[in-house]
C-alpha positions in Angstrom: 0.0 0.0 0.0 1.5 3.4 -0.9 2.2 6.0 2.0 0.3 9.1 1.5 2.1 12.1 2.0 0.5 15.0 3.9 1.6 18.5 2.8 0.6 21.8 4.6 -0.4 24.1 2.9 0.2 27.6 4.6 -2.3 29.8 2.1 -5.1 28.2 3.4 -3.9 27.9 6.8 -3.0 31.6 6.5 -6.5 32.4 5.8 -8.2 30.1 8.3 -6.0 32.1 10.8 -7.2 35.3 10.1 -10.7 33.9 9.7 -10.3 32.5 13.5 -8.5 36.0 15.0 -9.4 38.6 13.0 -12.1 41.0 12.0 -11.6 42.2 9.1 -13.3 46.2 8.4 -13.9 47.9 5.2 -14.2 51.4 4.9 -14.8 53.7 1.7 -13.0 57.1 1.9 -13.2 59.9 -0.3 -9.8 59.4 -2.5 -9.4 63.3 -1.2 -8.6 62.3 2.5 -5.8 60.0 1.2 -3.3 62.2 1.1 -4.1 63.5 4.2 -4.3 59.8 6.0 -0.9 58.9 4.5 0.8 62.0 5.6 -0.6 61.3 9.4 0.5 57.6 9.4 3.8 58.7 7.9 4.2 61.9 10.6 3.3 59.0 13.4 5.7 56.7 11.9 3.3 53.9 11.1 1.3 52.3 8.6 -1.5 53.7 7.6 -3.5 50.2 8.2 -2.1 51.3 11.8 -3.2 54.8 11.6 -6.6 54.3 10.7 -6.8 51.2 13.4 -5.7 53.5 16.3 -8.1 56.1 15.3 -11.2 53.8 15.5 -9.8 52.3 18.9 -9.1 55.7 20.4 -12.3 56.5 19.5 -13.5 53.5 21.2 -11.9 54.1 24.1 -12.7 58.1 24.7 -16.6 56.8 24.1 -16.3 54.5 27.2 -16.2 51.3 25.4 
């Protein structure tokens, strides 16, 4: 009987991750506010995926949640 080989595969163990531990958020900006978002995130020394995340959780937190 031949041994069957068991590979891993890491795309879709990537994306079951992020499925399990992460919510994921789209937002629709005006392409205006871009420039504006980037600069920020730059100025702060982050990414502006980490920009925009600590806005929402600042918010978050200053509304008592």
């Amino acid at each position: 009987m031949p041994k069957t080989e068991k590979t891993f595969n890491k795309p879709e163990y990537d994306a079951q991750y992020q499925k399990e531990h992460y919510y994921r958020v789209s937002a629709t900006l005006a392409k205006a506010d871009r420039a504006r978002i980037e600069a920020a995130a730059e100025k702060a020394g982050i990414t502006k995926a980490a920009y925009i995340k600590r806005a929402i959780l600042d918010m978050v937190e200053r509304d008592g949640f």
